[in-house]
N, C-alpha and C positions, 0 to 999 in steps of 0.2 A: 307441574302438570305432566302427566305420562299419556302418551298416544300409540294408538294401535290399531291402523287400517281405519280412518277418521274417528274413531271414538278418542274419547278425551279424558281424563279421569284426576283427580286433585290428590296429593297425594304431603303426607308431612314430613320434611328432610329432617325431622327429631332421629325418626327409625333407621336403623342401620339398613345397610343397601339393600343383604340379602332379604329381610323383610320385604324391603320395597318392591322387589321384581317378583316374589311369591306373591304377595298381594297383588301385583299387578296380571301376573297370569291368573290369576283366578276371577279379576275381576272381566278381563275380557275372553275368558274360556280357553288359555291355550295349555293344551297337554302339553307334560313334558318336567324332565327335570333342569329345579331351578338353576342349577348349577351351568345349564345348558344355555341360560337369556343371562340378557345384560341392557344396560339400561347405556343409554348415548345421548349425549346433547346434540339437538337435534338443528342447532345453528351452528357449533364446532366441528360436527360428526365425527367429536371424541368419545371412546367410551370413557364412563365413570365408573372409577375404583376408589376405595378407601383412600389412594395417596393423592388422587387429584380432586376429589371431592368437593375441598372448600370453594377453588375455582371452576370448577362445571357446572358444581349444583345448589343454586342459590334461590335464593325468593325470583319469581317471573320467568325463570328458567323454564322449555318445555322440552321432556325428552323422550326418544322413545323405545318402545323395549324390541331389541334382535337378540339376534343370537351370538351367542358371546363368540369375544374371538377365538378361545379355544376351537370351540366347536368350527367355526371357519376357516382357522388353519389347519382341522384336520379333515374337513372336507378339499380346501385347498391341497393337500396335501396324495391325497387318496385319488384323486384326478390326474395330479402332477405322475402321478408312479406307474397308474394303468392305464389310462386310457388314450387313443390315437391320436395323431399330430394334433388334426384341424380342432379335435377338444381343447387339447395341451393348450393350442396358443389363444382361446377364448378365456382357458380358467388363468392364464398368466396375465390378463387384460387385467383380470378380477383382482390378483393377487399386486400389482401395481397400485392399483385403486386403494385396496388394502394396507399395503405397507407402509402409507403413508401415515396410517394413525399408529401410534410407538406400543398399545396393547395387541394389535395383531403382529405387528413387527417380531415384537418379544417371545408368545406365543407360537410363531413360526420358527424364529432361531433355535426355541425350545426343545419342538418337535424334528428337529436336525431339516425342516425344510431346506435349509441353505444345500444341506447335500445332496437333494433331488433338485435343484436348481442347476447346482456342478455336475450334475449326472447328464442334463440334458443338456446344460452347454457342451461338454465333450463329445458326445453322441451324434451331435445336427452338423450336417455338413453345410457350408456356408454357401453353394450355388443356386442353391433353388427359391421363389422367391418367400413359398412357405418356411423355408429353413429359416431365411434371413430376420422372418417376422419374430419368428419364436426364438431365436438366439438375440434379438434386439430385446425382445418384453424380458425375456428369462436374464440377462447382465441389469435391464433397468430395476425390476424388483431386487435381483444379486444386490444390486449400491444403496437401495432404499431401505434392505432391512440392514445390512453394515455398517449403514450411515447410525441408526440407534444404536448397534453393537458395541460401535466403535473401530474405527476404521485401522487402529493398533492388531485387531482379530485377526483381519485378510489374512495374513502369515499362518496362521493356525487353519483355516480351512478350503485354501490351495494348495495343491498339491502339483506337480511336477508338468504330468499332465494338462492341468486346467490350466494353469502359464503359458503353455506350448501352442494352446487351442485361441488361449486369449489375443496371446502375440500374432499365432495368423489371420485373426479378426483383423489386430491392426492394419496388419499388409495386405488385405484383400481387397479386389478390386471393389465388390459388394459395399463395402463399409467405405471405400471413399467416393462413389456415388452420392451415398448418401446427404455425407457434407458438401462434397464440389459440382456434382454433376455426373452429367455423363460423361466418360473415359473419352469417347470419342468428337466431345465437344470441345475439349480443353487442352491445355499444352500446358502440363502441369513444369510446377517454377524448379523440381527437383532434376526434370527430363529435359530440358530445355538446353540447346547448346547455344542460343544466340543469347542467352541473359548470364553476365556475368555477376560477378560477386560484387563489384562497385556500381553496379545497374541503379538508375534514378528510381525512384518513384513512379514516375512516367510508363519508363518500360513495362514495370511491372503491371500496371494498370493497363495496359496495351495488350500483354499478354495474358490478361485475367479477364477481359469484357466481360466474358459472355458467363461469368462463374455462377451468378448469384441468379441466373434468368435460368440456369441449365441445373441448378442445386434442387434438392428436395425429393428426389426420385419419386417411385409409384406411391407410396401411400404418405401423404404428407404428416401423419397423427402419428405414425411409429417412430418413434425414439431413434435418434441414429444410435448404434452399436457401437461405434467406434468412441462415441464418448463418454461410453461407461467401459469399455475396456479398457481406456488408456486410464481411468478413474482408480482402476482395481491394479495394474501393474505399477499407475504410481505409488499405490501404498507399499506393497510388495516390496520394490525398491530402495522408498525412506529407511523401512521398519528392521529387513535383513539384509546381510553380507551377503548369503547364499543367493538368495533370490535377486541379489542385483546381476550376480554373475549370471549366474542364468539367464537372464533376459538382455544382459550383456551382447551375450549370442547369439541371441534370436533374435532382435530386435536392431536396426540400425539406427542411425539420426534420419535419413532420409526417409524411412517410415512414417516418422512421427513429425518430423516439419512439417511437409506435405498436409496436415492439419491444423497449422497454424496461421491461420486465414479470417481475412475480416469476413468474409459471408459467411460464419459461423464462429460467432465470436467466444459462445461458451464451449465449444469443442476447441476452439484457440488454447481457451483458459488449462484444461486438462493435457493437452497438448505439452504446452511450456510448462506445467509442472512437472511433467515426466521429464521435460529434458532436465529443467533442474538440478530434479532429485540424480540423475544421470551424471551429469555435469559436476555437482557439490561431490559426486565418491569416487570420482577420475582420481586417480595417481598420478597422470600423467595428461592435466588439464588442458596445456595448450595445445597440445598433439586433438585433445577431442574439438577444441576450440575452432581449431583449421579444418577440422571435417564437418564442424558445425555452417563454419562460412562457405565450405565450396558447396554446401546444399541451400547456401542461402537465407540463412535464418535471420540476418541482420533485416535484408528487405524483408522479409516476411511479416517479422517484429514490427519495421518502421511504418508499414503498413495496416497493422492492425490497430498501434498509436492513435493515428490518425482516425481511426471512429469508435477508438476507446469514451467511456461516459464516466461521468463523477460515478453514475452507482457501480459500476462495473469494478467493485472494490475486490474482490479474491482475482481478477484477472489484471489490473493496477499490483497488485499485490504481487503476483508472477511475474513480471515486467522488472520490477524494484528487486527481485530475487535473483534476475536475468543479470540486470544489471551490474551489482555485487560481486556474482560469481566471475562477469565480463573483466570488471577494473581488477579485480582481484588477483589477476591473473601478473598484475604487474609489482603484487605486494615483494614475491623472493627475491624480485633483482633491486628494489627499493633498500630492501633493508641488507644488501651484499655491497662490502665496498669493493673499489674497483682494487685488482691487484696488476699491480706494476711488471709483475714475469707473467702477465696471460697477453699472448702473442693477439687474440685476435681482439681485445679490449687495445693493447694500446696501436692496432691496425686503424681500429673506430676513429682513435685521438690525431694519427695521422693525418684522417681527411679535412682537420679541421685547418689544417695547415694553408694557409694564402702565400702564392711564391713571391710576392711584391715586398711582403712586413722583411724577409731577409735583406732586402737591397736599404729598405725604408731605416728598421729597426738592429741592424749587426746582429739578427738571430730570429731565426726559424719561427722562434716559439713568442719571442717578445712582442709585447702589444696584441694578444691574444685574450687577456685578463685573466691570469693564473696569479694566486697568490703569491707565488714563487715571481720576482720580476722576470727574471728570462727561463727558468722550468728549462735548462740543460737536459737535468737526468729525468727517466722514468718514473723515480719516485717523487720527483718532483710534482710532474704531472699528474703524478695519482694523488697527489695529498688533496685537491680540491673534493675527491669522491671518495674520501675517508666516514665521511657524518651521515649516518642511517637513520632514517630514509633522507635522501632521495638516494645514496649512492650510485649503484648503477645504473638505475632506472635514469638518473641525470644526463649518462657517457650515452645511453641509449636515445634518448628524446636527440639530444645533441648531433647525434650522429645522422639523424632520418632528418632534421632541421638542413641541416647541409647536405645531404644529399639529392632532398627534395627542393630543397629554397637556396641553392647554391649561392644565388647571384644576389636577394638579399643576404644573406650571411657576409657574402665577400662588400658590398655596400656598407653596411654596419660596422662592421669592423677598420674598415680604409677610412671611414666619415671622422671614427674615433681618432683616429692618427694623426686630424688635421686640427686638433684641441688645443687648448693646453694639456699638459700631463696630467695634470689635478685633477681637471673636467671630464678625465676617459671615462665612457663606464665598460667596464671590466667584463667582456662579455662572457668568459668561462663561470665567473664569480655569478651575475645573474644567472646565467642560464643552469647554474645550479640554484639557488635562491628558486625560480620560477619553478623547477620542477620539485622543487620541497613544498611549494605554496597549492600547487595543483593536488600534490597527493594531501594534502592536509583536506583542502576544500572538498575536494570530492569522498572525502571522507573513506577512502581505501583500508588503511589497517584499523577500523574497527570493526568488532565482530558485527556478524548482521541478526538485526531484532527482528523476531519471525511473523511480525504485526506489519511492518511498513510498506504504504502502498505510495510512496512518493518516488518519483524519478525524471531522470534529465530526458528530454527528446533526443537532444544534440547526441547523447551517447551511443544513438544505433542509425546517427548520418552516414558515419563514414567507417574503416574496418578500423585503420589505424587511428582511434579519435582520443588516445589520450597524446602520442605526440603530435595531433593535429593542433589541441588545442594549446600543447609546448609553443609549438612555431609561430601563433599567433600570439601568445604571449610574452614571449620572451621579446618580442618588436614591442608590446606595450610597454616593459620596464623600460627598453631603450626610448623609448618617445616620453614618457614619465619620468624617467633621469634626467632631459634636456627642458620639460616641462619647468623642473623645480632648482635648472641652472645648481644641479648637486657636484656635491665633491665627492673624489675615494673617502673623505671622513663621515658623507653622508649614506654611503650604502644601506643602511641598517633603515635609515629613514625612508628612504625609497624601496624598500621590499615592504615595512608598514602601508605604506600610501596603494602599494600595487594589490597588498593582500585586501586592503577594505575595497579597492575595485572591483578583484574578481566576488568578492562577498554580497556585494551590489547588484554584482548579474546573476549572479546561481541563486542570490537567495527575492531576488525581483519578480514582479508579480504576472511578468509574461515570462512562459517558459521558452527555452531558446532550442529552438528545432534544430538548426544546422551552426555550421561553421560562421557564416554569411551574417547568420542573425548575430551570433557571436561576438565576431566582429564590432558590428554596427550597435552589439550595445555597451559593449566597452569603448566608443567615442562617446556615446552617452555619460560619462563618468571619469572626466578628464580631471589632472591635479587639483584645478581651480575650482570644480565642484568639491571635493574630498577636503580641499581647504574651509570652503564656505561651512561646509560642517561641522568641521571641528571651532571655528569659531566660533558656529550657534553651540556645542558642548561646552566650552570655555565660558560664555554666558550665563548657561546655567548651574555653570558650578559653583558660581560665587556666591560668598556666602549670605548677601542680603534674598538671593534668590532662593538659595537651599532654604534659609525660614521662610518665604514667603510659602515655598512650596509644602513644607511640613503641615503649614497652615491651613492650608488649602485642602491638603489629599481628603480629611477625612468626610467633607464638604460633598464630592467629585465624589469619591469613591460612593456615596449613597446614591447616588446619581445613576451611576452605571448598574448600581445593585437592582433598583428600581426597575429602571431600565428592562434588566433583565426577567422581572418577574412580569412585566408587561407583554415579552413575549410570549410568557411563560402561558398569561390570558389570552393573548390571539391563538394558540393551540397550534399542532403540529402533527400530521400526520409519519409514523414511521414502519420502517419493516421488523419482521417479526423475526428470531434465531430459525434456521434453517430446519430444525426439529419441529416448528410448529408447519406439518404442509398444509393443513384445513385455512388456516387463516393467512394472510396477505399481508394486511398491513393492522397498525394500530394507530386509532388516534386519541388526542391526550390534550388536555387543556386544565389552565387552574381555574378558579373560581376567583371571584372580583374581591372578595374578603382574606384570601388567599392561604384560605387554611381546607381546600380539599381538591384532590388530583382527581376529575372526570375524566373516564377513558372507556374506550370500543374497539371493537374489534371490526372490520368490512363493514363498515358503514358506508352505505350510499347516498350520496346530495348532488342536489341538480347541478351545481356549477363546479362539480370539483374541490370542494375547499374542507377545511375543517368540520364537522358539524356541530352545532351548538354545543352547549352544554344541556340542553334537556334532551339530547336524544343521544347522549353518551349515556349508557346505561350503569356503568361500575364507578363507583367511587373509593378512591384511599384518602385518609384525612391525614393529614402533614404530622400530625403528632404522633401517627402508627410509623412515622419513616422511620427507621432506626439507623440508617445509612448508604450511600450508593456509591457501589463497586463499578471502577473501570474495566472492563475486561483485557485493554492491552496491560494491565500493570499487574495481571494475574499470570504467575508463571510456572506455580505448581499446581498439580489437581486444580487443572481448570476443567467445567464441564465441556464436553466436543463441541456444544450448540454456539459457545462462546467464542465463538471463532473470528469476529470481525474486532478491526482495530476501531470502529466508531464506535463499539457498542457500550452500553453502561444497565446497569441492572439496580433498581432499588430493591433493597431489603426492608421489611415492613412487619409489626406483629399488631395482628388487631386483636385487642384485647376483649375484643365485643363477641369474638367469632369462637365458634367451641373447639376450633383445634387452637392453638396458644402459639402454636411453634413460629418463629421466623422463618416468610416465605418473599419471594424476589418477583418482581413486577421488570419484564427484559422489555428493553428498547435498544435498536438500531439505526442509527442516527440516517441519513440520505445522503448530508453534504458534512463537512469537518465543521460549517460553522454551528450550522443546527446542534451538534454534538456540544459547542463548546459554549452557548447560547443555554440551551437544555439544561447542561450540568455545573453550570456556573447559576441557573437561577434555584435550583434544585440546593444547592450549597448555600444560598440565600436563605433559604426558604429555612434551612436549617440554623439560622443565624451564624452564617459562616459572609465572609466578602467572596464576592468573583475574582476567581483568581488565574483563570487559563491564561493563554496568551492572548487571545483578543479579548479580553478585557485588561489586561494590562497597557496594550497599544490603546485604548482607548480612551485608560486615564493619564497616561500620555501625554494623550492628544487633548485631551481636556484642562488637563495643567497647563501647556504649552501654550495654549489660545486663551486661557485666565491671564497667567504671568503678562502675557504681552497686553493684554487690554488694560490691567493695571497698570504695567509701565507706561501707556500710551493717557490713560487718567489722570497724571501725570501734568502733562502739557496743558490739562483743559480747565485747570484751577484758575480761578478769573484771579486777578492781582498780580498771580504769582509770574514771577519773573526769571525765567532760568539765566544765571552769570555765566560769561564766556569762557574767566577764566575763577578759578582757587582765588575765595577772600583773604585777606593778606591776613599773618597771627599778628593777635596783638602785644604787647609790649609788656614785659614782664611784670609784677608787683611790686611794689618800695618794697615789701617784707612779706615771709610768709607767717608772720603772727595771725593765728585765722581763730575766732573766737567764736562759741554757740553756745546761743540763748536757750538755758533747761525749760525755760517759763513759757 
């Protein structure tokens, strides 16, 4: 149906478009040429083109005929160039509205609107409160048509200038109003001289009360500025050399923390991606590192953590990016061994020196636990910080361990003294072992995948937090050496034991905030537990249980498949790629026969939940899937829209429909399980097994609780009688003449 100022008109999608909107101006009497209308779904308020056709415009569809985007981005356009402020910032409302659908986008990029965009952000001065408006709308449609461009462009259509303009957006008082408040309500965390760089949580929360009461300034509906400028300098950044130096200059860290705030979480997100991109083209990382901390960025960080949300996945994502660059910073001394002529490496080894082991030991160095028994010479001492990684990084954790934890170090060591020899544990020896196990765990020298939103709380407790979590550790190997009453022959076993501990808590189902919790969950995971495990693994490997279990999977495994395709029938609402702005969310449910995908777009029902399958209106039938793409396993020519690490896309060709081509059905998962729930029953559905990781744990867990109820069936056979010990063999045969009957 096509409508036009309530009249209503039927119309057949046999005929090509431009038919359709001729016929359709003629039936409801609009002058004009046809080139000039266009036809929109009038529940998408997409327009339709030849390339999106098969999806806009279907049987039930109703739409209705405007004026094409041409023609309104060059009235848009025409407005932008002549006419006076208070117009300006009414048609940029219009052009926001606009740019959200990707044919006026296009159409405007075309028309070089982008340059009367850059014309009027250079021109508006930032004090006045009309300037503020119009420099706010004019950066929001700026990111909303670049967003369809592709944000790779920015470099092509800034110029020198409009950097210079953007960057004092950042630093204007104007633009951080916006996000925090008013200037004169707040004691911002950059200006502060009573909050230190090791400040709690608390403080900061003291000094921030009033943020979130005093944020929002005069017009609550306009866009803050600051977070689409910091949007556009962080491309600028990624994409050029030039351009980083440049805003090198202009821009400080203390500009852009200051926006890194939980009462504005999505200007956070933009925030830390500039530092970032900053941060990742340092030369001279740790130097920015230390000026990152004395503005604070850790609290700022550990503070936004804290009301971080599962969907909150591109600002998870800058956190895990944060993070990376953070530990990373300890990869060059990792992989450098220590050299025996650097005066202030073997100054470090010095303080590890206790004056008693002389009186105790006839030497300095003995019972210190160097490979070397008494380590005389310097190169002696260096040889334990020969093996990259942990090298230096080892003589470093070492050093802040003792400096910090004097008096346990000197404890630990004097305890070992009072052993046998055999039972010492070698504390140089460990505390190299521990910081090898740390850099493994934390996963430091591997590159970073530009998908993942996973990351440690504990990593932005404290400043120093990877030799924090050394000095707690390396007390664990000592308390787990005496745990398993080890020898010097057992060291290699006790670095195992300690490495499946720390594996236990980094990779455990409550994330570990600080130190403290740290701690507390490494006594959660003592020898005795790590043993009970391995026993239940020894169990299962023997070989009446490996058949039992062979037997079983493919049982279990239908299980879980099913399983999945059940949820597959409860339905699931998702979000949509960031390209789609008209629609929200998508929901998606199988049918009870489980050969057809019903799905909608902004459906509304009374309690919130999925809605049926009758008032899903689109169907895809499982035999048109032709297969579904991961989006984080896409690394080339990925489309821009595809941007989250949850997302997953089916590919589909309906052979019913008159265009033939293979087209993609996008979903955006909410939580990682939904993702893995979704596209494990979706792989089903294809006659494929579930195969993520939680469905692996779950067959598992299903083997694990079969085997044992078997073995426990066992017991419950009436007659039978289990012997205490081995029935005796019996007595050999007079002969082995053995004879068989053919008959």
């Amino acid at each position: 149906h096509c409508r036009w100022k309530g009249s209503q008109w039927e119309f057949s999608n046999y005929d090509s478009l431009q038919k359709i909107v001729s016929d359709a101006l003629q039936k409801f009497d609009i002058t004009g040429n046809v080139q000039d209308w266009a036809l929109m779904n009038d529940k998408t308020k997409r327009f339709i083109t030849e390339q999106n056709r098969e999806e806009e415009l279907h049987q039930g569809v109703v739409a209705t005929i405007r004026r094409s985007p041409r023609c309104l981005a060059e009235d848009s356009i025409k407005i932008l160039s002549s006419k006076p402020d208070h117009e300006i910032c009414l048609e940029l409302e219009n052009v926001v509205k606009y740019a959200e659908e990707y044919s006026y986008a296009h159409e405007f990029y075309k028309q070089d609107g982008v340059t009367i965009l850059l014309e009027i952000i250079k021109r508006t001065p930032i004090f006045e409160s009309m300037n503020c408006s119009i420099l706010a709308y004019s950066l929001q449609a700026l990111c909303l048509v670049m967003e369809y461009m592709g944000t790779e462009l920015w470099t092509k259509v800034l110029d020198n200038m409009a950097i210079k303009k953007l960057t004092e957006i950042v630093k204007s008082k104007q633009a951080r109003e916006k996000v925090l408040g008013a200037q004169d309500k707040i004691r911002t965390n950059t200006m502060s001289s009573t909050l230190t760089r090791n400040s709690s949580i608390r403080d900061f929360d003291m000094q921030h009360k009033d943020n979130k009461a005093a944020a929002g300034g005069e017009n609550p509906g306009e866009p803050p500025m600051a977070q689409y400028a910091l949007a556009a300098i962080d491309s600028v950044v990624r994409f050029t050399d030039d351009g980083f130096e440049l805003i090198s200059s202009l821009i400080k860290p203390s500009d852009v923390i200051i926006f890194i705030t939980d009462t504005n979480t999505e200007c956070a997100q933009y925030a830390l991606a500039l530092v970032n991109a900053l941060f990742g083209k340092q030369e001279k990382k740790d130097l920015f590192y230390r000026e990152l901390l004395d503005r604070n960025i850790r609290v700022n960080i550990e503070k936004v953590i804290r009301v971080v949300k599962p969907e909150d996945m591109d600002l998870s994502h800058h956190i895990s990016e944060f993070q990376h660059l953070l530990l990373g910073l300890h990869k060059e001394s990792a992989m450098t061994p220590v050299d025996p002529a650097d005066d202030v490496q073997m100054a470090m080894l010095d303080k590890v020196k206790i004056p008693a082991l002389s009186e105790q030991n006839g030497g300095e160095w003995a019972g210190l636990g160097f490979s070397s028994e008494k380590a005389e010479t310097a190169e002696e001492r260096a040889g334990d910080f020969q093996q990259c990684p942990p090298g230096t990084l080892a003589l470093q954790c070492i050093n802040h361990f003792v400096q910090k934890h004097y008096d346990r170090h000197r404890e630990m060591v004097l305890d070992q003294l009072s052993r046998e020899k055999d039972r010492q544990c070698p504390f140089i020896r460990s505390a190299v072992a521990v910081a090898g196990l740390l850099f493994e765990q934390l996963r430091i020298q591997r590159d970073y995948i530009g998908v993942e939103i996973d990351f440690l709380p504990v990593v932005f407790s404290q400043d120093n937090i990877f030799y924090e979590l050394f000095s707690i550790t390396v007390q664990l190997f000592n308390t787990t050496w005496h745990e398993m009453f080890a020898k010097i022959s057992d060291f290699n076993k006790v670095v195992d034991v300690v490495k499946e501990q720390l594996n236990m808590v980094f990779k455990g189902e409550k994330k570990i905030s600080n130190t403290e919790d740290f701690k507390a969950a490494l006594k959660t995971v003592p020898f005795s537990k790590i043993q009970e495990q391995r026993l239940k693994s020894l169990e299962k490997d023997s070989q009446p249980i490996i058949q039992l279990r062979k037997k079983l999977k493919p049982e279990l495994q239908d299980l879980v498949n099913r399983q999945r395709l059940t949820i597959l029938e409860a339905g699931e609402v998702f979000n949509v790629p960031k390209g789609n702005k008209r629609q929200k969310a998508l929901y998606c449910r199988l049918s009870s026969n489980h050969k057809t995908l019903h799905y909608g777009y902004d459906i509304v029902t009374n309690d919130n939940t999925c809605p049926t399958i009758d008032e899903l209106p689109e169907k895809l039938n499982v035999n048109d899937i032709e297969g579904i793409i991961l989006w984080r396993d896409i690394k080339k020519n990925k489309p821009k829209h595809w941007d989250s690490p949850l997302g997953f896309s089916l590919e589909y060709n309906q052979s019913t429909a008159m265009d033939a081509t293979t087209k993609t059905l996008d979903f955006i998962s909410q939580t990682v399980e939904v993702f893995s729930y979704w596209t494990d029953g979706i792989n089903v559905l294809r006659k494929k097994d579930a195969c993520n990781e939680s469905a692996q744990q779950h067959l598992s867990m299903l083997l694990e609780m079969e085997i044992k109820i078997r073995q426990l069936d066992i017991l419950d056979i009436e007659g039978l009688s289990l012997p205490d010990h081995p029935p005796n063999i019996p007595p050999l045969p007079d002969n082995f003449n053995f004879h068989y009957n053919f008959n």
